[in-house]
C-alpha positions in Angstrom: 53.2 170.9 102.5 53.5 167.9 104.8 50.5 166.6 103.9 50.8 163.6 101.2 49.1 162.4 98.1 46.6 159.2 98.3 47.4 155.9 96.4 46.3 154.2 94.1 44.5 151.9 96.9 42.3 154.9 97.7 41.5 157.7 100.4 40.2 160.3 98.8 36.4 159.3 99.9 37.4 160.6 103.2 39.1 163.6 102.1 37.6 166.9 102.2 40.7 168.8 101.2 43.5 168.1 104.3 40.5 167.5 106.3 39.6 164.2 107.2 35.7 163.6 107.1 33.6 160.6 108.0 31.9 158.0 105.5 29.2 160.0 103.6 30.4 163.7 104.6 32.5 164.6 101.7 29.5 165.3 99.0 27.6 167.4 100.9 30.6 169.4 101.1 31.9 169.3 98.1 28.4 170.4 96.5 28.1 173.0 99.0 31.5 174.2 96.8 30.2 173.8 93.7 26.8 175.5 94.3 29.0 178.7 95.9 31.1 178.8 92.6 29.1 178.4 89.9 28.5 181.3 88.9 32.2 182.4 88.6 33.5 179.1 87.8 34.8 179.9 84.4 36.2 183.4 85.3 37.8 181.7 88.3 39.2 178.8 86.2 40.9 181.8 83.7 42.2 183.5 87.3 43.9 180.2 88.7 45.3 178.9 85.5 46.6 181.8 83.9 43.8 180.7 80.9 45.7 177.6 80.7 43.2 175.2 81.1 41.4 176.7 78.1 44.5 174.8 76.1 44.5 171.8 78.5 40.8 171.2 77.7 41.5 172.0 73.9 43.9 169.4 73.9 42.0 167.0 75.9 39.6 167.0 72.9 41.7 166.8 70.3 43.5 163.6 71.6 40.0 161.9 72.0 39.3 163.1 68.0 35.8 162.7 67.8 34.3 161.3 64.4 32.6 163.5 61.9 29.6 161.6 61.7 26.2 161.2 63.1 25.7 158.5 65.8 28.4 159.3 67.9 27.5 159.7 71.8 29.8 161.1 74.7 28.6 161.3 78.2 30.8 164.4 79.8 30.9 163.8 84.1 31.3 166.5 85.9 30.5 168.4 83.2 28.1 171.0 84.1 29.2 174.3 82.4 29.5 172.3 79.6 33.0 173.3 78.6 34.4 170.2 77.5 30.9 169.6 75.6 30.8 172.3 73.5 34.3 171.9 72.3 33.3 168.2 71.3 30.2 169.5 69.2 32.9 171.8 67.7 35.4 169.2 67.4 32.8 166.7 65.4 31.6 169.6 63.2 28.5 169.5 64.8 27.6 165.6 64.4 28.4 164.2 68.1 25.7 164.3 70.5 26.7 164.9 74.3 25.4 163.7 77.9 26.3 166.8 80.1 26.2 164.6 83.7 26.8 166.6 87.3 25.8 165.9 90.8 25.8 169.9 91.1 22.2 171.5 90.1 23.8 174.8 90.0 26.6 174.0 87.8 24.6 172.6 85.6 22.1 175.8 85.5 25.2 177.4 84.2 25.3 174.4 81.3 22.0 175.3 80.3 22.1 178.9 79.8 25.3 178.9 78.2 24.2 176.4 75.7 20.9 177.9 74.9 23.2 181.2 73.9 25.4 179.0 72.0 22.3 177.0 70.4 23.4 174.0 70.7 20.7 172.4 72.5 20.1 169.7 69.6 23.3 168.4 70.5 23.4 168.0 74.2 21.5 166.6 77.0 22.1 167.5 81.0 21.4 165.2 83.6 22.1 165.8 87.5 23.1 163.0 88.9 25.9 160.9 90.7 29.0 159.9 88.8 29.2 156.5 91.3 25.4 155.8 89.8 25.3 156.5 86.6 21.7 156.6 85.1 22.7 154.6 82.3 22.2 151.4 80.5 26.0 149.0 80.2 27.1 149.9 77.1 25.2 153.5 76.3 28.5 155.7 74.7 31.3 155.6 72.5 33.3 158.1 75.1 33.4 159.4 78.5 35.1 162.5 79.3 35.5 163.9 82.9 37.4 167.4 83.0 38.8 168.5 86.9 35.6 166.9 88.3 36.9 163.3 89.5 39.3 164.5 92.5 35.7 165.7 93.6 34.2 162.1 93.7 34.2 160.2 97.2 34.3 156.8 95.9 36.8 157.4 92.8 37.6 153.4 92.0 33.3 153.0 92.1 33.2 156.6 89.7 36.1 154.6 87.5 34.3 151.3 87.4 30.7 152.9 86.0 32.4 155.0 83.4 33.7 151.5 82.8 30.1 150.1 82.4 28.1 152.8 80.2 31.1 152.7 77.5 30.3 150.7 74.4 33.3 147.7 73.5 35.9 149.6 71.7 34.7 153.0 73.4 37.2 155.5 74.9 37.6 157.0 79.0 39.9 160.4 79.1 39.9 162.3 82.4 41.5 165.6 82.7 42.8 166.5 86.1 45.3 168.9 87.9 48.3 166.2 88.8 52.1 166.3 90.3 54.3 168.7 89.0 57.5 166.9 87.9 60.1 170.2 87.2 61.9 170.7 90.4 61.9 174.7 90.4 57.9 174.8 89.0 56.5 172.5 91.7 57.8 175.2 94.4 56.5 178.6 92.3 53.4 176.1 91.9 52.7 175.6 95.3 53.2 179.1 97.0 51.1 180.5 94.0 48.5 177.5 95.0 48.3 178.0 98.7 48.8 181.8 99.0 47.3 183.5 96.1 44.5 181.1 94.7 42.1 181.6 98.2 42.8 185.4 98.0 41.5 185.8 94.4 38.7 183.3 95.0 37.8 185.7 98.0 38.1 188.8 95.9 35.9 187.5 92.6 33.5 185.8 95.2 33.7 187.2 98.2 34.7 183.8 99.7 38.1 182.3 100.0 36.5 178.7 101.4 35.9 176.6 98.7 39.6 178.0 96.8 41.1 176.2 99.7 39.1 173.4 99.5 39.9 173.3 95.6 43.7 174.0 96.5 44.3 171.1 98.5 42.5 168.5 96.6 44.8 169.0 94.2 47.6 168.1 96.2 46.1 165.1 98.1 45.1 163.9 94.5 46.9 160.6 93.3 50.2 161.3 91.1 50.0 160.3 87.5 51.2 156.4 87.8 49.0 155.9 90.8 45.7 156.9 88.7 47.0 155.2 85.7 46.9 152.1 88.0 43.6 153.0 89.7 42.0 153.0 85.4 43.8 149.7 85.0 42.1 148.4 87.8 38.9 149.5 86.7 39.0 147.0 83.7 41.0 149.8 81.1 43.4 148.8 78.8 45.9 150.9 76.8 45.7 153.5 79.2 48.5 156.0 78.9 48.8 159.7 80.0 50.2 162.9 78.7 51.7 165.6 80.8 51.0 169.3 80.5 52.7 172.5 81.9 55.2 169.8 83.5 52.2 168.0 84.9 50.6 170.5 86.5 47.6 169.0 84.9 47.7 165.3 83.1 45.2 163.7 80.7 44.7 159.9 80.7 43.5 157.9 78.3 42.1 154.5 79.0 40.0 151.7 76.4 37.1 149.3 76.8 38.8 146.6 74.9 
């Protein structure tokens, strides 16, 4: 694809996939996406990765190891089916409680019900709201996870800078997020499988190929790995660091409030 990647100085606030949108125009769009998927999000998820993101999340989780105890608070962004939630409940034995945040009433919907089936409701809140306004006091959590949800967000450096804001001193930022491949023959397979099959299944499963395109394409106008290292660091971040998985086709990064 000719098409490039943005830097670490943004661009992706007016970029709707390759399309190039005014001030303002991406979230409309982008919900629009979200409130066409949400029902099939998970099984779609299992359909593009191959089921690997059910290990990429697993070890999102496990690098950000959370406590055993009581007390311990996590607001999850982007987080409306609640995937990344539920496997910090399990990861904390039960003790952590969890902020489920989306912009997407739909998605979060999806949270709910899965939650309530899952019964743990005790342990988890969901809010809809905007990850660039968090509804949050400065220094509300210990953690704040975002899973495949912050290529979605206009204004990534203001998303980045609240996150910043609600974490308690000494309190941990880990973002999961589909990245650059660095294996010279897996970035090819990668891309045609990207491009030509991932819009036909999303048209099959939902009867609409649209938002699979859309979802496609952010991907690969999302910054590499160094350039959102960067963009965390300017955010006010230290330590931050990232680990590579399935030769970067997704990457975790880790940042502190320090």
């Amino acid at each position: 694809m000719s098409v490039g990647r943005t830097t670490a100085t943004g661009g992706m606030e007016t970029s709707y996939g390759f399309r190039r949108v005014g001030e303002g125009d991406k979230q409309p769009l982008v919900n629009e996406v979200f409130h066409k998927v949400a029902k099939r999000y998970d099984v779609m998820n299992d359909l593009m990765s191959g089921g690997m993101h059910r290990v990429w999340k697993d070890a999102m989780v496990t690098w950000l190891n959370p406590p055993k105890r009581p007390g311990w608070t996590s607001l999850d962004v982007a987080g409306g089916t609640g995937d990344i939630a539920f496997r910090i409940v399990a990861a904390s034995r039960g003790n952590a409680h969890i902020t489920v945040l989306d912009i997407n009433g739909s998605m979060l919907a999806v949270g709910r019900e899965r939650a309530e089936k899952k019964k743990l409701t005790d342990n988890l809140d969901f809010v809809e709201a905007n990850a660039e306004e968090l509804p949050f006091a400065d220094a509300s959590f210990d953690a704040y996870t975002i899973a495949f949800g912050i290529r979605n967000v206009p204004r990534i450096d203001v998303a980045l800078s609240e996150a910043f804001r609600v974490l308690k001193p000494g309190g941990r930022f880990l973002c999961l997020e589909f990245s650059e491949v660095d294996l010279p023959v897996l970035d090819k397979v990668y891309e045609a499988w990207s491009f030509n099959a991932i819009p036909k299944i999303g048209r099959a499963v939902t009867g609409d190929g649209e938002p699979y395109s859309y979802l496609v394409e952010s991907i690969r106008k999302f910054p590499n790995q160094q350039n959102f290292a960067t963009m965390i660091q300017r955010a006010g971040f230290e330590r931050v660091s990232f680990r590579n998985y399935s030769g970067g086709i997704a990457a975790a990064h880790s940042g502190w409030k320090l």
